[in-house]
N, C-alpha and C positions, 0 to 999 in steps of 0.2 A: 504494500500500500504506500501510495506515495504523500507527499507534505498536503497536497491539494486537497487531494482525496479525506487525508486527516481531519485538515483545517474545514472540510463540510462535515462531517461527524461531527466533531466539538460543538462546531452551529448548529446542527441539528438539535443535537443533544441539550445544550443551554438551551433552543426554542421549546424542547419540550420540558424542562423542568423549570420555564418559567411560566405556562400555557397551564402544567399542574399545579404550582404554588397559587395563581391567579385565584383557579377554579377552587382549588381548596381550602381560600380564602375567604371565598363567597360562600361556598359551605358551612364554614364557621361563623360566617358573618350574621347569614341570616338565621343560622338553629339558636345559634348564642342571642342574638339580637330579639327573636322572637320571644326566647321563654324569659330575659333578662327584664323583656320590657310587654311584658303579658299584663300589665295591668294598665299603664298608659296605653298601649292598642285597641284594649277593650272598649274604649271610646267608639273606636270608629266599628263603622257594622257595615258587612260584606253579602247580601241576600238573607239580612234581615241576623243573622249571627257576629257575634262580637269578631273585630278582627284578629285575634289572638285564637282563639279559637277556631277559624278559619282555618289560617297559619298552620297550628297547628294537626287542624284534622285532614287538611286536603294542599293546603300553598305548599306546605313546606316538599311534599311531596312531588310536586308539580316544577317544583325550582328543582328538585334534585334529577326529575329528568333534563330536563334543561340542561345542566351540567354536562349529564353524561351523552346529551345530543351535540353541545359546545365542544366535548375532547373528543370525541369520535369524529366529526365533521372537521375540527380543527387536525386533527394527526395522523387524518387519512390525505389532507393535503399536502401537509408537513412530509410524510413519508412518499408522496409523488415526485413531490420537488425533488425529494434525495432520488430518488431513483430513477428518475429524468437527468440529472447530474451527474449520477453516474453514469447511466449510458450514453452520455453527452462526451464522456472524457476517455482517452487512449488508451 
């Protein structure tokens, strides 16, 4: 393997452990977020149920596929571009 070929791995590599830090961020953002702040949410009402409760029974669920539609869709491209590059190179 030559220095090229390297230096796209490494990028690759960084793109994908910062595409998971992001996601796993948001993860924690909104599970943490939701139960931290379950009683100021409850203000707001979503099809007539408290938002917090929402969140809970059905959002939080719906953002977690999100995620895993975000890093599938995101590292199926990520992994083109590499493999496009390398069949690009000598």
């Amino acid at each position: 393997m030559n220095a090229k070929q390297t230096h796209k791995r490494q990028l690759h590599w960084r793109r994908t452990r910062f595409i998971t830090g992001v996601l796993i961020f948001v993860w924690f953002a909104t599970t943490f977020g939701t139960i931290y702040f379950a009683r100021e949410l409850s203000t707001f009402t979503v099809f007539g149920w408290p938002f917090s409760f929402y969140m809970a029974a059905q959002g939080l669920t719906l953002v977690y596929l999100l995620i895993v539609a975000v890093y599938v869709r995101r590292m199926r491209r990520l992994d083109q571009d590499l493999r496009s590059e390398a069949a690009d190179a000598p």
